[in-house]
N, C-alpha and C positions, 0 to 999 in steps of 0.2 A: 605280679608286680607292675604296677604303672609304671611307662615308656615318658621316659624324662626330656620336656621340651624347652629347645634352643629358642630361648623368645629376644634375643638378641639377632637369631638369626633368621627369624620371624618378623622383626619389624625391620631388618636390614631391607627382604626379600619384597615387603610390601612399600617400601619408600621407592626401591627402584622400579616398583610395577607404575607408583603414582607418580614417579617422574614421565617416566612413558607415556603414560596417559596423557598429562599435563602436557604434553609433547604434540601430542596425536589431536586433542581437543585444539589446540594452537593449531595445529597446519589446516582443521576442519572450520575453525572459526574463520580465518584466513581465507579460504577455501569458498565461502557461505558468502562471505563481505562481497568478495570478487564479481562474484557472481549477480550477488543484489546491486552491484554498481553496474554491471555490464545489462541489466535487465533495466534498469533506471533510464541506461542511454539510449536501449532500443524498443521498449513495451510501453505497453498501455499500464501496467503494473508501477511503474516509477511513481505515481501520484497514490497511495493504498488509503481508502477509508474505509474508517470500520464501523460495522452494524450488527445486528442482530435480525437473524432469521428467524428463530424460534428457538432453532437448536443451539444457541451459542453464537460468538460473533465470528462473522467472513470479513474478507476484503472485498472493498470493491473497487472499482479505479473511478475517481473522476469523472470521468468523460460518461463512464454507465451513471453515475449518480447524479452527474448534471442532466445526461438524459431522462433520469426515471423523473425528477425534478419540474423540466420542464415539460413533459406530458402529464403532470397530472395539474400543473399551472395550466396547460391547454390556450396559452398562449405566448407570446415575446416577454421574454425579461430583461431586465435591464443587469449586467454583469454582477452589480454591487448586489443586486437581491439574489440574487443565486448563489454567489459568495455566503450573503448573512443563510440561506437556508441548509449551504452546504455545512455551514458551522454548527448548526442549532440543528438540523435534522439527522445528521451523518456524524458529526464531532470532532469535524475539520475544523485548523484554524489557519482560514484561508483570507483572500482580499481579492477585491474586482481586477485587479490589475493581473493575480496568478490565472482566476479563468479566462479571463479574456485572452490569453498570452498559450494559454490552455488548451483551449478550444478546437483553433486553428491545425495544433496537430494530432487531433483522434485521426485514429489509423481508417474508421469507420466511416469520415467524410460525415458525422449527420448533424453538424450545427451551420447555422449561417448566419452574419451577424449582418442586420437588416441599417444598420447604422447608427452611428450613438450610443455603441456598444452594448443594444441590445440583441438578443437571442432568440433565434427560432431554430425549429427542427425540418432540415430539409426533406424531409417525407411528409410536411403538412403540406396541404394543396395552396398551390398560390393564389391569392385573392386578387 
């Protein structure tokens, strides 16, 4: 003889599991926010551009993208062009005023702005 099922008390049982959850997802999401805002305040990570590697796309921060950027320019940029390439190569949408503003606080020390808010990389030899 078939075992006769409580499906009232079957879907009571799985609503209180999905309040739970819905619970649990809320304190992690919560949780996750916090965290991306405290990382915001103190990393290189606050600024995230995304690319593709080969394998899918990463983050990169900023400061590496403006780096990788201005080494293969292989010389001074001017803010506004770093901006338009950070947009068009990375798919940032950013503006000379955010790098420039930017710049200043890589934790790495490697930009220097030579004046008139152009860009160079303090590991090129000085002329």
């Amino acid at each position: 003889m078939a075992e006769k099922i409580n499906y009232r008390a079957v879907l009571k049982d799985l609503k209180d599991k999905q309040k739970k959850l819905g619970v649990a997802i809320e304190a992690i999401e919560d949780m996750l926010s916090s965290e991306a805002r405290e990382r915001a305040r103190n990393s290189e990570a606050a600024i995230p551009v995304l690319t593709t590697n080969g394998h899918g796309p990463h983050v990169v921060t900023m400061p590496d993208a403006v780096h990788t950027i201005l080494k293969q320019a292989g010389k001074a940029l001017h803010a506004s062009e770093i901006a338009e390439r950070l947009n068009s190569e990375y798919g940032k949408d950013t503006h000379a005023n955010s790098v420039a503003a930017r710049l200043p606080q890589d934790k790495k020390h490697r930009f220097e702005n030579i004046g008139n808010n152009n860009w160079i990389l303090k590991e090129w030899p000085k002329k």
